[in-house]
VOPAMAR-227581 format. One record per atom (N, C-alpha, C, O): x negated, y, z; residue number from 1; atom name. Coordinates in steps of 0.1 Angstrom, whole numbers, padded with zeros to 4 digits. Example, Ala and Ser with C-alpha at 12.3 -4.5 7.8 and 13.67 -1.06 7.14 Angstrom:
REM VOPAMAR-227581
SITE      x      y      z    k   a
SITE  -0132  -0057   0078    1   N
SITE  -0123  -0045   0078    1  CA
SITE  -0132  -0033   0078    1   C
SITE  -0142  -0033   0085    1   O
SITE  -0128  -0022   0071    2   N
SITE  -0137  -0011   0071    2  CA
SITE  -0129   0000   0079    2   C
SITE  -0134   0011   0080    2   O
END
This chain:
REM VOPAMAR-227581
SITE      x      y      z    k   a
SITE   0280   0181   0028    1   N
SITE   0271   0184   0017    1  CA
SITE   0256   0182   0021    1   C
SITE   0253   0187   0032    1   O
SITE   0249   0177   0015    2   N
SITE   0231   0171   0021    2  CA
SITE   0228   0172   0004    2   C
SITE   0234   0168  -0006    2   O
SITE   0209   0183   0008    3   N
SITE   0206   0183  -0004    3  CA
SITE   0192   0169  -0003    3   C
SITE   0183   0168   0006    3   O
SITE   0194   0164  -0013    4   N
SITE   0180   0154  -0007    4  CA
SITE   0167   0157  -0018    4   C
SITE   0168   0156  -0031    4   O
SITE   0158   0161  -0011    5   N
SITE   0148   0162  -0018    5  CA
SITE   0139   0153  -0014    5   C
SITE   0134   0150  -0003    5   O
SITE   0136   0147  -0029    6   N
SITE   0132   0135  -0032    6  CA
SITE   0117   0129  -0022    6   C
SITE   0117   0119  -0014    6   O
SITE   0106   0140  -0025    7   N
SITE   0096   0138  -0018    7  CA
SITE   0097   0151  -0006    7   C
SITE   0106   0159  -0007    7   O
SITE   0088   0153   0005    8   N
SITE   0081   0163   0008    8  CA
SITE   0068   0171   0003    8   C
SITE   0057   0166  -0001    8   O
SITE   0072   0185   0004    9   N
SITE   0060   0190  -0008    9  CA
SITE   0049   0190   0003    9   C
SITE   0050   0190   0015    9   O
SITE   0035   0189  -0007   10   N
SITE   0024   0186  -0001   10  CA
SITE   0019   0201   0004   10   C
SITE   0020   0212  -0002   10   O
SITE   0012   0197   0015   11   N
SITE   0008   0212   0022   11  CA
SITE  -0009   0218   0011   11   C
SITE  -0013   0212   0001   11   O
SITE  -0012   0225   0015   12   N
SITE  -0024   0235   0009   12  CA
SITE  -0032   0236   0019   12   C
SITE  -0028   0235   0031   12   O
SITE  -0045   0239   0018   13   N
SITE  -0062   0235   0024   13  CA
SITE  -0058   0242   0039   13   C
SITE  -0064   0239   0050   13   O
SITE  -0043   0255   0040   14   N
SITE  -0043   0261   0049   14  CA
SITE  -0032   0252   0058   14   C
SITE  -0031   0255   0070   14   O
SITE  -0026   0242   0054   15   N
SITE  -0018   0235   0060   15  CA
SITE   0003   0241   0057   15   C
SITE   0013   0238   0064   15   O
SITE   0002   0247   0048   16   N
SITE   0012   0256   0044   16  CA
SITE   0017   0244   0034   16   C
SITE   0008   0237   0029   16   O
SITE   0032   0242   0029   17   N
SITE   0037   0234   0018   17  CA
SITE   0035   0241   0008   17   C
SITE   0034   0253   0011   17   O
SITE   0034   0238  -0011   18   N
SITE   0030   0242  -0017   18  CA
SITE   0038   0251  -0022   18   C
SITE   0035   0262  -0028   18   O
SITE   0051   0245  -0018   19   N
SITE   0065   0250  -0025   19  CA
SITE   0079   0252  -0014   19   C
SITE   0083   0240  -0011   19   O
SITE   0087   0261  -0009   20   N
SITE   0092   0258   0001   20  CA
SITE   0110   0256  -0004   20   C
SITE   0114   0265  -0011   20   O
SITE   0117   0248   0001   21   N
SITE   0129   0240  -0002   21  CA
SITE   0141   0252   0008   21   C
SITE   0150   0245   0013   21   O
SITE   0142   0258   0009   22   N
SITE   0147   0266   0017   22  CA
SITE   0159   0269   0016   22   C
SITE   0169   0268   0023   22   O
SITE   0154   0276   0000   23   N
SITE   0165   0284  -0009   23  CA
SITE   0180   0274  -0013   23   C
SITE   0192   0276  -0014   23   O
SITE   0171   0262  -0013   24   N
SITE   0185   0252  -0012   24  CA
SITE   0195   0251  -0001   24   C
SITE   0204   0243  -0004   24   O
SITE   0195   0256   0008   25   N
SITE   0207   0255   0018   25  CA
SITE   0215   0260   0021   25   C
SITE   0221   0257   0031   25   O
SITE   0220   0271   0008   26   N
SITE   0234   0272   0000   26  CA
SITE   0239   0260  -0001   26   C
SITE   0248   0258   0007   26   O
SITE   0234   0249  -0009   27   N
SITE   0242   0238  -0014   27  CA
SITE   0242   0227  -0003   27   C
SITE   0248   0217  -0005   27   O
SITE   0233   0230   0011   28   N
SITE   0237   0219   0025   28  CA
SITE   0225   0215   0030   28   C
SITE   0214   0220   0027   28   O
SITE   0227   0204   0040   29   N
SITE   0218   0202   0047   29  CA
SITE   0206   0194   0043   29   C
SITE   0207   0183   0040   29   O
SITE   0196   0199   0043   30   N
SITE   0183   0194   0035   30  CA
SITE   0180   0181   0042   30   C
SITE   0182   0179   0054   30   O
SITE   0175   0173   0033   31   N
SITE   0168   0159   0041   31  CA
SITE   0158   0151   0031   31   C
SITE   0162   0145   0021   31   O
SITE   0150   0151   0035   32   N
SITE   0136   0143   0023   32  CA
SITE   0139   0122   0027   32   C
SITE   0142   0114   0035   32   O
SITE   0134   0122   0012   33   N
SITE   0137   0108   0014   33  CA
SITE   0125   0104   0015   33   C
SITE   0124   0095   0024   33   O
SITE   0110   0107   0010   34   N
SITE   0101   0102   0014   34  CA
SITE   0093   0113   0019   34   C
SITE   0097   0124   0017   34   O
SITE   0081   0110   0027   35   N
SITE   0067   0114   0029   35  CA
SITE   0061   0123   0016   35   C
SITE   0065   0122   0005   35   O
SITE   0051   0133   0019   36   N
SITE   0044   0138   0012   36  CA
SITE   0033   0127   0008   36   C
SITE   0025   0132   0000   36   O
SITE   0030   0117   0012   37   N
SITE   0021   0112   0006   37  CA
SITE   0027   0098   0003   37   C
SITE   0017   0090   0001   37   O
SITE   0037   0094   0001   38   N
SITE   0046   0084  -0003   38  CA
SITE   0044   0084  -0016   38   C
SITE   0047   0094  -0022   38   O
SITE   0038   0074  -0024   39   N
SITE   0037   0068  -0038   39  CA
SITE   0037   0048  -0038   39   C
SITE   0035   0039  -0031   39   O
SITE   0043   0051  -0053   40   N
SITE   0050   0041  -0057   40  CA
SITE   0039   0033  -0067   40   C
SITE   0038   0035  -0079   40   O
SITE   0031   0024  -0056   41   N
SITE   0018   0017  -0063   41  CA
SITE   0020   0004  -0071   41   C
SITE   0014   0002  -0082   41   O
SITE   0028  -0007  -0064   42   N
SITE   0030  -0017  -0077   42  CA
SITE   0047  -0020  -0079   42   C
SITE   0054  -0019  -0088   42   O
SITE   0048  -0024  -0067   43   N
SITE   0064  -0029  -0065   43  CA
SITE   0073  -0021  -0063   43   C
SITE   0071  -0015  -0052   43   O
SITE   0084  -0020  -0069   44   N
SITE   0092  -0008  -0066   44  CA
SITE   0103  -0014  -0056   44   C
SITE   0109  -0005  -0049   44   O
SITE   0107  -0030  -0054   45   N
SITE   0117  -0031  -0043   45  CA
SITE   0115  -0026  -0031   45   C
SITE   0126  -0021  -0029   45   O
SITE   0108  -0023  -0020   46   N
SITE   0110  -0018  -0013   46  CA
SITE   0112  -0001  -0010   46   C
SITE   0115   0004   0000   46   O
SITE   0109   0003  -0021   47   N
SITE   0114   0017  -0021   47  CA
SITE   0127   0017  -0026   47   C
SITE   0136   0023  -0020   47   O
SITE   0127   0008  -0039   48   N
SITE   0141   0011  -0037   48  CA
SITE   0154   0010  -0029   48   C
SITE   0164   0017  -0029   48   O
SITE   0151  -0002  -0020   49   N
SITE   0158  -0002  -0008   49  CA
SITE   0159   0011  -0001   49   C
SITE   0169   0018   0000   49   O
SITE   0152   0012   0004   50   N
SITE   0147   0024   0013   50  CA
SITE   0156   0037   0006   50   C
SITE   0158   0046   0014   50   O
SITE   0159   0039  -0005   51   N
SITE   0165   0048  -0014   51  CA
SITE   0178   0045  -0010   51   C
SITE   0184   0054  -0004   51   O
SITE   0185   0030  -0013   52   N
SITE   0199   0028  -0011   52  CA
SITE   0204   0031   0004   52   C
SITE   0216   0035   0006   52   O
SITE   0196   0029   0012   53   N
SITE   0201   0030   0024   53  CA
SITE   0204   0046   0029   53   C
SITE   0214   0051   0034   53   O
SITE   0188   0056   0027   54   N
SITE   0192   0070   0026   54  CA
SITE   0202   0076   0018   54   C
SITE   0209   0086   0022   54   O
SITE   0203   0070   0006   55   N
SITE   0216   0076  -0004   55  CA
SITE   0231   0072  -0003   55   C
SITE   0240   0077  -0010   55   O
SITE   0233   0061   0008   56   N
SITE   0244   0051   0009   56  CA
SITE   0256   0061   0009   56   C
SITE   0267   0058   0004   56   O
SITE   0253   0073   0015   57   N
SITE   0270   0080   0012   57  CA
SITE   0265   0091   0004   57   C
SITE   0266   0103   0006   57   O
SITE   0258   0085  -0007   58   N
SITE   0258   0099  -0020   58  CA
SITE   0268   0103  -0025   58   C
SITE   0277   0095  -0024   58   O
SITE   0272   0115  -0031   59   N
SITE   0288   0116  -0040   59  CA
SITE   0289   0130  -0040   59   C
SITE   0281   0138  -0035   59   O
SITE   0300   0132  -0047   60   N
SITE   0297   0145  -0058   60  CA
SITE   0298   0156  -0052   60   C
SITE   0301   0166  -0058   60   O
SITE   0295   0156  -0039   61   N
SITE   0293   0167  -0029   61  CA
SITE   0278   0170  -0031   61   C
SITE   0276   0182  -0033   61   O
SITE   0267   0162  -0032   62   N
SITE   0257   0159  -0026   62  CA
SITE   0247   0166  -0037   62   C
SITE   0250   0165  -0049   62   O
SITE   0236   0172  -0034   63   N
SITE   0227   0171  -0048   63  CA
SITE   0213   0167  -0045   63   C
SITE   0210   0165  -0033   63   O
SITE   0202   0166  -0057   64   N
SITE   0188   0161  -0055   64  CA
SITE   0180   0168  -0058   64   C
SITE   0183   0172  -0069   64   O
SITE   0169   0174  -0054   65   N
SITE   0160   0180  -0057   65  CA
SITE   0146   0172  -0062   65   C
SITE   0138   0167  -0053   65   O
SITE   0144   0171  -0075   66   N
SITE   0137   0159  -0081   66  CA
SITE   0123   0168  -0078   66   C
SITE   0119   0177  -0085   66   O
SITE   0117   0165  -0068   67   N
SITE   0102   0170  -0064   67  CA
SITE   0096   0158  -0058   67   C
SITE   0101   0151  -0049   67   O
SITE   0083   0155  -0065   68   N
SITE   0069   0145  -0062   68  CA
SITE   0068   0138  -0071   68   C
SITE   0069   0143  -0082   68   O
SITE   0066   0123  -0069   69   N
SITE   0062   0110  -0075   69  CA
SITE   0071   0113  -0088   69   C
SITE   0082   0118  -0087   69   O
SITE   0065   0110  -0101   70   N
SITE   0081   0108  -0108   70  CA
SITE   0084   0092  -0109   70   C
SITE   0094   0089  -0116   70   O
SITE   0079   0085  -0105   71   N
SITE   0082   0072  -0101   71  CA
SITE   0095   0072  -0095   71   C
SITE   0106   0068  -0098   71   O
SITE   0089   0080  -0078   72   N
SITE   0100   0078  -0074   72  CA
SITE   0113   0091  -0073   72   C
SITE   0124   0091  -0068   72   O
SITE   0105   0101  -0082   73   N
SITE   0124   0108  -0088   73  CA
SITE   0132   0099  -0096   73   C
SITE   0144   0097  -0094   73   O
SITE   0124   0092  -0108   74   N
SITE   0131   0081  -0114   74  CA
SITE   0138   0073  -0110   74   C
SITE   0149   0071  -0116   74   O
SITE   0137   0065  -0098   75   N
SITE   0141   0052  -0091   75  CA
SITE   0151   0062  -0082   75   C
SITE   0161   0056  -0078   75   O
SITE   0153   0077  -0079   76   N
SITE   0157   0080  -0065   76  CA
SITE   0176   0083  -0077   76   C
SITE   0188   0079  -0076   76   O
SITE   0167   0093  -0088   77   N
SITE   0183   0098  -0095   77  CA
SITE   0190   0080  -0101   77   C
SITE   0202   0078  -0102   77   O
SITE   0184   0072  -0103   78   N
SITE   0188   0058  -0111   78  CA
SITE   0202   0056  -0096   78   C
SITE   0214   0057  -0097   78   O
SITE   0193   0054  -0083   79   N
SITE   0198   0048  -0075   79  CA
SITE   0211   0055  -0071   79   C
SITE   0221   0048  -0070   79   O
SITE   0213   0069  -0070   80   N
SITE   0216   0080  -0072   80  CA
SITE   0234   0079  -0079   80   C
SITE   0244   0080  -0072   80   O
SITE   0232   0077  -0092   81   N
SITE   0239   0077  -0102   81  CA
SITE   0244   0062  -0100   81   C
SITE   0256   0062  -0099   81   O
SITE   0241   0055  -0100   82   N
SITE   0242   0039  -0092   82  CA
SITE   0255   0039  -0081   82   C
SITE   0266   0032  -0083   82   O
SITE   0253   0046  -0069   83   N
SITE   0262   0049  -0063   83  CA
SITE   0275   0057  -0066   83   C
SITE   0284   0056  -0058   83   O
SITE   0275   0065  -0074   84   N
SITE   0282   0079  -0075   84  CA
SITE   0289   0075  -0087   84   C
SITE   0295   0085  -0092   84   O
SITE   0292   0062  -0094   85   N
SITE   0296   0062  -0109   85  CA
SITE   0292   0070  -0121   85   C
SITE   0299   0075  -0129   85   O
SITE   0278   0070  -0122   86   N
SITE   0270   0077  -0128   86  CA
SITE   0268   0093  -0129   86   C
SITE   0261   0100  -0135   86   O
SITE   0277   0093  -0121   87   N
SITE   0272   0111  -0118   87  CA
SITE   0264   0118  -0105   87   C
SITE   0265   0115  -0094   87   O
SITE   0259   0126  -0108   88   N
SITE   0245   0133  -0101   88  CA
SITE   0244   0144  -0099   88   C
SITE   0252   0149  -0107   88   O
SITE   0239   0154  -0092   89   N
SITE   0242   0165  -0093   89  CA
SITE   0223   0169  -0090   89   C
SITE   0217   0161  -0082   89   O
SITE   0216   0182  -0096   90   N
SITE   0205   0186  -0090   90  CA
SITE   0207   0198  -0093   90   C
SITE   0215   0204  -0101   90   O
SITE   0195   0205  -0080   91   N
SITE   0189   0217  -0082   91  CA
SITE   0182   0217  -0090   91   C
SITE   0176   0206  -0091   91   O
SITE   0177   0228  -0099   92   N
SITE   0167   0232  -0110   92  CA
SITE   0162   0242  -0105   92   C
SITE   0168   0252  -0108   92   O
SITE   0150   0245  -0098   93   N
SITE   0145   0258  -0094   93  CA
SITE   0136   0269  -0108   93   C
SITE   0127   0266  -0116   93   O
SITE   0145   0284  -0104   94   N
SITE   0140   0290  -0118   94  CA
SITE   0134   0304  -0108   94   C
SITE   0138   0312  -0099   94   O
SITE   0119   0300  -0116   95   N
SITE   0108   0304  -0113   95  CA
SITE   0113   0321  -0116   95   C
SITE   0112   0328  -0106   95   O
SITE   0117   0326  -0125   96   N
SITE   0116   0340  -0124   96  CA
SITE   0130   0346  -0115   96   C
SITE   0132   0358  -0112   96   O
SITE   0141   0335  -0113   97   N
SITE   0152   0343  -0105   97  CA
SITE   0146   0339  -0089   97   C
SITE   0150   0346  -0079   97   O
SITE   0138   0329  -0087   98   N
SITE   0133   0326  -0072   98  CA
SITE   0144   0317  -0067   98   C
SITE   0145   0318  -0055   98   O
SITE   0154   0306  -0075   99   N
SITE   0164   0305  -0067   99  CA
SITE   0170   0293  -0073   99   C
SITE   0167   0293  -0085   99   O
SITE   0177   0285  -0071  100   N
SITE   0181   0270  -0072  100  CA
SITE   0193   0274  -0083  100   C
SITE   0201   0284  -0084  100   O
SITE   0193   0263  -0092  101   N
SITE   0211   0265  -0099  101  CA
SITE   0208   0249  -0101  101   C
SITE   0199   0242  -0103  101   O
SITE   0223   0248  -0100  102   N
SITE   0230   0231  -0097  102  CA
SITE   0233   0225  -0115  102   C
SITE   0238   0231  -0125  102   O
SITE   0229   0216  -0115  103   N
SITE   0227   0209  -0130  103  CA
SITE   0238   0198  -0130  103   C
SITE   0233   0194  -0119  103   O
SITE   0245   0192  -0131  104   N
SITE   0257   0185  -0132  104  CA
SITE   0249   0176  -0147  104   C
SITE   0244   0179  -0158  104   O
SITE   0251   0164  -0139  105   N
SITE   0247   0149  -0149  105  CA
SITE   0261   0136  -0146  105   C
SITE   0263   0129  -0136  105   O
SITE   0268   0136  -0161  106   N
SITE   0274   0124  -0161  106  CA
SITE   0268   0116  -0168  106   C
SITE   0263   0121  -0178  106   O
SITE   0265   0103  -0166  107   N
SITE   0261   0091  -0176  107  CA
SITE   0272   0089  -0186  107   C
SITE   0270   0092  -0198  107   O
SITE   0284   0084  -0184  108   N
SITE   0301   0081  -0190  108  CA
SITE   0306   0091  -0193  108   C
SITE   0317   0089  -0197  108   O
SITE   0301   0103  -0193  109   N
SITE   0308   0114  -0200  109  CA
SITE   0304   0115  -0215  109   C
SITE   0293   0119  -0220  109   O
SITE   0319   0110  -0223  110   N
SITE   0317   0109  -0240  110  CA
SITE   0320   0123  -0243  110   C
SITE   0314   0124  -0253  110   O
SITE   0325   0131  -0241  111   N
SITE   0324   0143  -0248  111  CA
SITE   0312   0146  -0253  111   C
SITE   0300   0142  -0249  111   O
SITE   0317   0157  -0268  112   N
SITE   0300   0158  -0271  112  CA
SITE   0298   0172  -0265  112   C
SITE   0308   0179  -0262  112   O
SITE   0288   0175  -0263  113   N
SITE   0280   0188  -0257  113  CA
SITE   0286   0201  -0269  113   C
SITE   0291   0202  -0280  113   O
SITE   0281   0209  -0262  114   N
SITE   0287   0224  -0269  114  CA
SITE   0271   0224  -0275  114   C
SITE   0271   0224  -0288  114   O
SITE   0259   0223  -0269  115   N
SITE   0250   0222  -0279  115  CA
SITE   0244   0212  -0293  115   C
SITE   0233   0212  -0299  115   O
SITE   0257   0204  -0296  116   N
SITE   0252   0191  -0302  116  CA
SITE   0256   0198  -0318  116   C
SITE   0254   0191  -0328  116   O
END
């Protein structure tokens, strides 16, 4: 199980990150796919490479923590779901419990929702 969080959070004037990923390691071993200062300025192929290769054994073990660029959260869950037969798994961090809950995304899932 590897949780991958998308970017690294960016540090504060004291050199502290803004936000700390911690709490995720219930769900496995943390690993960032990009830099805190990694942005996605004209061309997106070579990140997206760079994506396939870190995500190459993604699968429904695995989840994302959609933190930085949304460029490149976009390109990271596409690539993501790409590999996995459209399904994804993320943390959602909730601000008043302090603590990660896992979000479950099928693309090919026709059922309709209990909220529809």
């Amino acid at each position: 199980m590897t949780v991958y969080c998308i970017q690294e959070p960016r540090g504060t004037a004291e050199g502290m990150p803004k936000y700390d990923v911690l709490e995720a390691l219930p769900y496995g071993e943390i690993e960032f796919l990009f830099s805190e200062f990694a942005q996605l300025v004209k061309s997106s192929g070579a990140a997206i490479n760079l994506i396939r290769k870190k995500l190459q054994g993604f699968n429904d073990k695995d989840y994302l923590i959609a933190a930085g660029d949304p460029a490149l959260i976009a390109m990271s869950c596409l690539v993501a779901s790409d590999l996995n037969f459209g399904k994804v798994k993320l943390l959602k961090w909730d601000r008043k419990a302090g603590k990660y809950y896992p979000l479950s995304i099928d693309l090919y899932n026709k059922e309709k929702e209990d909220d529809e």
